[in-house]
C-alpha positions in Angstrom: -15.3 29.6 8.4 -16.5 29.9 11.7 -16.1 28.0 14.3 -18.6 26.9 17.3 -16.8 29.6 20.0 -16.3 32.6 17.5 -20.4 32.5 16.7 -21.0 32.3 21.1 -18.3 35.2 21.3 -20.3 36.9 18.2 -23.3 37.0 20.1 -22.1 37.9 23.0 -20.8 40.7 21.9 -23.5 41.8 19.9 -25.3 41.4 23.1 -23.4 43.7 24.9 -23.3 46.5 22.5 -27.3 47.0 21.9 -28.3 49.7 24.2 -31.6 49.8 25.9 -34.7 49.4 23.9 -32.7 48.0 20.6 -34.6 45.8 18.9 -32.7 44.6 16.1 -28.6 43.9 15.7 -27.5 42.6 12.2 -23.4 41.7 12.1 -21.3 39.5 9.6 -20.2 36.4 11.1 -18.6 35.1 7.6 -17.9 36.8 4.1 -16.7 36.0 1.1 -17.4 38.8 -1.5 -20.8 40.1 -1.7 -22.0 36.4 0.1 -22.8 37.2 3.6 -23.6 34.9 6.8 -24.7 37.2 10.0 -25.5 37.0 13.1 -28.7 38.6 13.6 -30.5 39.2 17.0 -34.2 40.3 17.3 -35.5 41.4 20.9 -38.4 42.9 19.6 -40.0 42.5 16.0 -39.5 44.4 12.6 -42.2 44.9 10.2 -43.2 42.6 8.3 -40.7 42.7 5.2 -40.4 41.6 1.4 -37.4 41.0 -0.6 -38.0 41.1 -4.7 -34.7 39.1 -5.3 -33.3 37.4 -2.7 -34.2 34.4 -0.9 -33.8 34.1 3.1 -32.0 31.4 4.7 -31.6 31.2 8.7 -30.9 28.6 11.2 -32.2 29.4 14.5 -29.5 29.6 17.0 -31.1 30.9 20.1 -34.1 31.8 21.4 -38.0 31.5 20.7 -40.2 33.2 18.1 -42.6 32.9 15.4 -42.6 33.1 11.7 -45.7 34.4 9.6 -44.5 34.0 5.9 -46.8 34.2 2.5 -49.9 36.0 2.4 -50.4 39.1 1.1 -48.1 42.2 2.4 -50.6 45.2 3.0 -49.7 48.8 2.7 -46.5 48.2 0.8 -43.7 50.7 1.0 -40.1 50.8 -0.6 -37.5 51.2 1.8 -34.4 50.5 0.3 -33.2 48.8 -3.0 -34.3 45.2 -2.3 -36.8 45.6 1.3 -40.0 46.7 1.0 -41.8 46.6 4.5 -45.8 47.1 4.9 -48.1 47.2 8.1 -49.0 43.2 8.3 -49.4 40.3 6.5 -52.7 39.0 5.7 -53.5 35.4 4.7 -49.7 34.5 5.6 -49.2 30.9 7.0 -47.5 30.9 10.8 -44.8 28.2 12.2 -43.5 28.6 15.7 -39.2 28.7 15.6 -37.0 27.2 18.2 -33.4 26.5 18.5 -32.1 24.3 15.4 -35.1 25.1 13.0 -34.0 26.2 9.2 -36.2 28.2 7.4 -36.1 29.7 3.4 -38.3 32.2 2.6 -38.7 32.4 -1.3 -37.6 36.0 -2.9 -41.1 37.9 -3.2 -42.5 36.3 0.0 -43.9 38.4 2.7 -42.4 37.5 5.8 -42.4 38.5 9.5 -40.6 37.5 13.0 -42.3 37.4 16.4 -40.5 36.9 19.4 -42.0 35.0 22.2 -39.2 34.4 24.2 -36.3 36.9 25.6 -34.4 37.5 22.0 -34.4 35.0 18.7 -30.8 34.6 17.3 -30.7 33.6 13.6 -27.3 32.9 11.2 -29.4 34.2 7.7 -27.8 35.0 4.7 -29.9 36.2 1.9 -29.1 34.5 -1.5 -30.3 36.3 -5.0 -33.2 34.6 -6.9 -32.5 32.4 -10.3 -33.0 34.5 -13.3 
């Protein structure tokens, strides 16, 4: 649990930790085993990103952004066991995100996050794909 404050005092310290020019701050908020919901803060975007077996859930907290999900990942490349990242998304389908949108992006799906505002502040948790 959680409570309304401890995710504001999250934030703001995750806020006040990323030096200049960070564009990306991922922190636990709640845990319970390998089940994980953080606190993540984007200021500037990733790469476009694929997860093989896990889903993505996120509320959006804070903030502005957009989200280009489906499509076709192009130049694929492993990263780590369960990211692969790639240059762009082609043929992907694009939703604009504001404060109190939920979103779940299918395991497999390409996916990407724009920012259009200062930052976007999500609460995601990924959750692992039926067998």
């Amino acid at each position: 649990f959680a409570s309304g404050s401890a995710v504001r005092k999250q934030i703001a310290s995750m806020l006040a930790e990323m030096k200049a020019g960070q564009g990306f701050a991922w922190r636990p908020l709640v845990q319970d085993g390998s089940h994980v919901a953080a606190i993540e803060i984007w200021k500037k975007p990733g790469r476009p990103a694929v997860h093989p077996t896990e889903a993505e859930y996120a509320i959006v907290l804070e903030g502005t952004g957009t989200l280009v999900s489906g499509g076709r990942l192009i130049a694929p490349v492993t990263r780590r066991a369960g990211l692969v990242e790639g240059d762009r998304i082609e043929g992907g389908a694009t939703r604009s995100l504001q404060v109190g949108d939920v979103l779940l992006v299918p395991a497999g799906v390409p996916h990407w996050f724009g920012i259009t505002g200062e930052r976007l502040v999500l609460l995601g948790t990924k959750m692992q794909a039926a067998q």
